[in-house]
N, C-alpha and C positions, 0 to 999 in steps of 0.2 A: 534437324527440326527442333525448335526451343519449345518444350512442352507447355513449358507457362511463360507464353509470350506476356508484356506489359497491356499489348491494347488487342482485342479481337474486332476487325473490322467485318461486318453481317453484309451482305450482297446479296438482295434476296432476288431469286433468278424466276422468270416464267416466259419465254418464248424472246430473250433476250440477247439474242444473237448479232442485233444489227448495232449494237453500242460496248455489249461487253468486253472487248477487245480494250477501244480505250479506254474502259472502267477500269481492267485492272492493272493497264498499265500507267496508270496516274496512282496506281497504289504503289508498282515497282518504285517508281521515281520518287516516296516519300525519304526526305532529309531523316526521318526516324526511322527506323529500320525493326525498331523490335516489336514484330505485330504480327498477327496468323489472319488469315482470310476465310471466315466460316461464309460457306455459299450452300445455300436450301434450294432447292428449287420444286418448283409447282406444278408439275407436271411436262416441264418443255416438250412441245412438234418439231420444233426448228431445229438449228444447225447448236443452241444450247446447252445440250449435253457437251456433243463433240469438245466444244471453245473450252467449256469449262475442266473438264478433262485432263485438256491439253497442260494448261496453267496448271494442275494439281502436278501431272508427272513431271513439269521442267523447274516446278520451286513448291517446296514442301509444307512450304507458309500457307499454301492454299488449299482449302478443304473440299469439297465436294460431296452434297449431302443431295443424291437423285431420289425423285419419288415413282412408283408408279402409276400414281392416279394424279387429278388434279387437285389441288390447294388454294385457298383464296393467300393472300398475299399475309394476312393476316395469320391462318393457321403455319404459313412457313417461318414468320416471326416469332411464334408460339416457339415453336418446335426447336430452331434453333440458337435460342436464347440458353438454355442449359450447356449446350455443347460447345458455347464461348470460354474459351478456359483462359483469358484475360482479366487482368482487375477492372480494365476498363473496354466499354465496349461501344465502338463510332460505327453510325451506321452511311450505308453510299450505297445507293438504288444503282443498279444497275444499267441505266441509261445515262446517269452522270459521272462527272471526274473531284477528283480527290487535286487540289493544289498543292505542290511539292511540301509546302511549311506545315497542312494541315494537321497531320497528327502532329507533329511536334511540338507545337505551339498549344492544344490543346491540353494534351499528356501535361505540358508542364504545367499549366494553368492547373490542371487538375491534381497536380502532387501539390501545389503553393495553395491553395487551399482546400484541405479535407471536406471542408461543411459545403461545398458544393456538390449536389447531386447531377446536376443536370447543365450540359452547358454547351452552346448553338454559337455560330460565326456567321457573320455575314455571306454574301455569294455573292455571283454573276450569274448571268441568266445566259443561255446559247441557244443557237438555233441546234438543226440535226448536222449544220456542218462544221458546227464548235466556232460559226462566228456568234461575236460578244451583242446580246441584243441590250440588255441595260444593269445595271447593279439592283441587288435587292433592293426592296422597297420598306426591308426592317429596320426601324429607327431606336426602338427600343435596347436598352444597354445595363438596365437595373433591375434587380430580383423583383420587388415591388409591382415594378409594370408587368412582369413575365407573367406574374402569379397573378393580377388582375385580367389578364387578358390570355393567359389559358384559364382561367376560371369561368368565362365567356367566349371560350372557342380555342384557338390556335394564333400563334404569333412567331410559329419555329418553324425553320425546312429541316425534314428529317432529314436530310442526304449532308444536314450538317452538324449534327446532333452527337454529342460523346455521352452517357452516362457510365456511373459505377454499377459493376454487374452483380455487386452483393445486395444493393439497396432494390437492383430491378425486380430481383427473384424474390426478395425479404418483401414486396407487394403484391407480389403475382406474376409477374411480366407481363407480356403481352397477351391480349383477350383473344382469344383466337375466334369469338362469339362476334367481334364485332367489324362487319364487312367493309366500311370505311371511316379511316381516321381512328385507326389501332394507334396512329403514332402518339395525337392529342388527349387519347384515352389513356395511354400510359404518362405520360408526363403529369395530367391530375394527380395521379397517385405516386410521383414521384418527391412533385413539388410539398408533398406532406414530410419528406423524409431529410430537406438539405436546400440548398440556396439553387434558385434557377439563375443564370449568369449568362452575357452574349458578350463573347468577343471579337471586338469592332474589327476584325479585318475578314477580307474579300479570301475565304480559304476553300471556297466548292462553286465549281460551274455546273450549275442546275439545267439540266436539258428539257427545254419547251419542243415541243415534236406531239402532231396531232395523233397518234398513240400511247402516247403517254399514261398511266393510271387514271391521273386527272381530269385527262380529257373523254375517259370512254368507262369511268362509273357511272353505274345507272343511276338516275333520275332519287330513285327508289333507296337507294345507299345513302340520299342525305340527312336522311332521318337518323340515320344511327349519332354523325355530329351533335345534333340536338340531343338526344339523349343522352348524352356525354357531358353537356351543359347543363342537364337535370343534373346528374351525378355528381357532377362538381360545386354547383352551388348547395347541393344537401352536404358536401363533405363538410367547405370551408363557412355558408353561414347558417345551416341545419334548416332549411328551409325546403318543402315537399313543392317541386313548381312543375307546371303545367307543359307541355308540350309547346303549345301556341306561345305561352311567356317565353321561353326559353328561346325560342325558334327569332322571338321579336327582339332577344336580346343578345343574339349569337355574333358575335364583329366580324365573321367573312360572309354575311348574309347578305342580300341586296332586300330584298323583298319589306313592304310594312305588315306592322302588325296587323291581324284580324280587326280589330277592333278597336274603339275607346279606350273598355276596358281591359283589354288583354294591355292597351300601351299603358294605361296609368300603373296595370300590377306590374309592370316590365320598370316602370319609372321608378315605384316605391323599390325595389331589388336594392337598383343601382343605390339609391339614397340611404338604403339598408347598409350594401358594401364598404362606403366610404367612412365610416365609424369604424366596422369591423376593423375594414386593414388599417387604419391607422391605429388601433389599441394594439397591433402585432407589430407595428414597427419597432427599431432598435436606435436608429439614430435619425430623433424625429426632427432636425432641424431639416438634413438634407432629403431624407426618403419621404418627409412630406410632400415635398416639392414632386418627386414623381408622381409621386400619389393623385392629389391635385393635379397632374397634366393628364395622368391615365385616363379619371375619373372625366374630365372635363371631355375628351376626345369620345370617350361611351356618350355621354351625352349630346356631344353635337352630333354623332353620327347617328344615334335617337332618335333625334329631331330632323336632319337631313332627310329620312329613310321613310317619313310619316308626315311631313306637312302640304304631303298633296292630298293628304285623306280628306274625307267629306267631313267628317267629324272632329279633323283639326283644332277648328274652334273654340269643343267642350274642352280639351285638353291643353292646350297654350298657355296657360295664364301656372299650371302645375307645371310644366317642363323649363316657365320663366325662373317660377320659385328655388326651381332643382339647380339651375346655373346661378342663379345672384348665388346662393347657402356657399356654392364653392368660392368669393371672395369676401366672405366672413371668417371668423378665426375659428378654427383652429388652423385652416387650412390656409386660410386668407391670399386666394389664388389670383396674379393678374396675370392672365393667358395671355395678353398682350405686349407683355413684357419677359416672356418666355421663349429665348433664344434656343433652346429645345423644339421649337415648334415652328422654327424658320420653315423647316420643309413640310409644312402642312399648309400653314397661310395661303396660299395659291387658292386649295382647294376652301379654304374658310372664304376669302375675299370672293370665289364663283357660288357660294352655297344662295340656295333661296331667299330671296326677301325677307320671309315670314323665319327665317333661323338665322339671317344676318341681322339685320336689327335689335335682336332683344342683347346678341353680342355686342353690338356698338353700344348697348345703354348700359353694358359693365362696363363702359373703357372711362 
């Protein structure tokens, strides 16, 4: 067994028995070979222990860390984030598969450049019988966008996630406090440390299956997301926001805002943001351009999410102003002309009346 393997892959275990098999043998089958498998687990009933066991006695790369009580997923994270003894650490939930090139393609990514902290690959989506239901729906590919849009929620699958594990622990790691969406809680405080990066290829098959984490956190757990979106707009634009703001400005929300005024203070943010990260850009001819598309999609989906409201009206004429500003200079955005946004068009060309029109009068 190699004590200091290059990459520690985390498999965080709880009643995991009906996938973990081919979890980790989509890890056997990686083209990169020099990796250890830290496995926590949260208490398993199942056949969990047993499986994982097994894997630790027939290849040494695999670890097995039992509890006797229960753990939310979050404090198994916690826990065995120290005990990675990898420079780099890729995380793969336990109901999903690792694709042969995955570590290797990422590892190298991550030696060719140091100043990335954090850095995610596209997927496929499966069912429970590993047939193929669709490709991610991540379009996003620029630090830029990452950082605007975990700044406002999540835009990563963690089961495709590699970070460095000096920069994880040099922030804290993982919150073991917060019961869902410890993943998008730690990348805020990652993305302060080094470049957020996605590499465009298809390297994790993401298992949809109506037990899933996903599908059976409570109601009650979505709060802590929001808070997360408080947290983060006080890091990057020092601003004390509101729950209800936060909540109206979170981009995997469906819901509108409370109010008028919760939507106008949710509008002024956004209009806040787009100064900030452009005075942090590096090379403002191109990372403007992200900028201007990130910003513009927070806005239409703003405006999608809130023009059934009653109170629409008092607001309209502010959310018009927000979109004309982005094709003025500095930005000087034509979204229509934005072949980055081919795969969004569908959804613009079906959006409401009242939030397709003011778009047709930038074209």
């Amino acid at each position: 067994m190699n004590e200091t393997p290059k990459v520690s892959v985390m498999v965080t275990l709880y009643n995991s028995a009906a996938y973990l098999n081919a979890c980790l043998e989509s890890l056997r089958r990686q083209t990169f070979q020099d990796f250890e498998v830290v496995m926590p687990d949260g208490g398993s009933t199942d056949e969990t222990p047993a499986l994982a066991q097994a894997a630790a006695r027939t290849d040494s790369r695999f670890r097995y860390f039992p509890s006797d009580r229960y753990k939310s997923v979050s404090e198994s994270r916690a826990e065995a984030l120290p005990l990675c003894r990898g420079k780099y650490v890729a995380i793969l939930d336990s109901d999903d598969m690792a694709l042969p090139k995955r570590l290797e393609k990422q590892t190298r990514f991550m030696d060719k450049y140091p100043d990335t902290a954090l850095l995610a690959t596209y997927y496929r989506v499966i069912n429970a019988y590993n047939w193929p239901l669709r490709l991610s729906p991540v379009q996003f590919t620029h630090d830029v966008e990452m950082r605007w849009r975990l700044t406002f929620g999540n835009c990563l699958t963690h089961s495709t996630v590699m970070f460095r594990k000096d920069i994880a622990l040099a922030v804290g790691g993982y919150d073991a406090t917060v019961r869902a969406g410890e993943d998008a809680e730690l990348y805020t405080r990652l993305m302060e440390r080094g470049r957020v990066e996605i590499l465009p290829y298809v390297l994790t098959a993401w298992r949809f299956h109506k037990k899933s984490l996903q599908q059976t956190e409570p109601t009650a757990y979505k709060i802590d997301f929001i808070k997360t979106v408080c947290r983060s707009l006080k890091a990057q634009l020092g601003e004390d926001v509101s729950l209800p703001v936060a909540a109206a400005l979170f981009n995997q929300g469906i819901r509108p805002a409370e109010s008028a005024a919760v939507f106008l203070d949710a509008l002024r943010l956004v209009q806040r943001a787009i100064p900030f990260f452009n005075n942090t850009l590096t090379k403002p001819a191109l990372e403007r351009r992200f900028l201007a598309r990130t910003a513009f999609l927070q806005l239409f989906d703003l405006g999608s999410k809130n023009c059934g409201q009653g109170w629409w009206p008092t607001v309209d004429a502010e959310w018009k102003k927000a979109l004309e500003a982005l094709t003025r200079l500095p930005l000087n955005y034509r979204w229509f002309r934005d072949a980055g946004l081919l795969w969004y068009y569908k959804k613009i060309l079906k959006s409401d009346p009242r939030v397709f029109r003011p778009l047709m009068e930038t074209l």
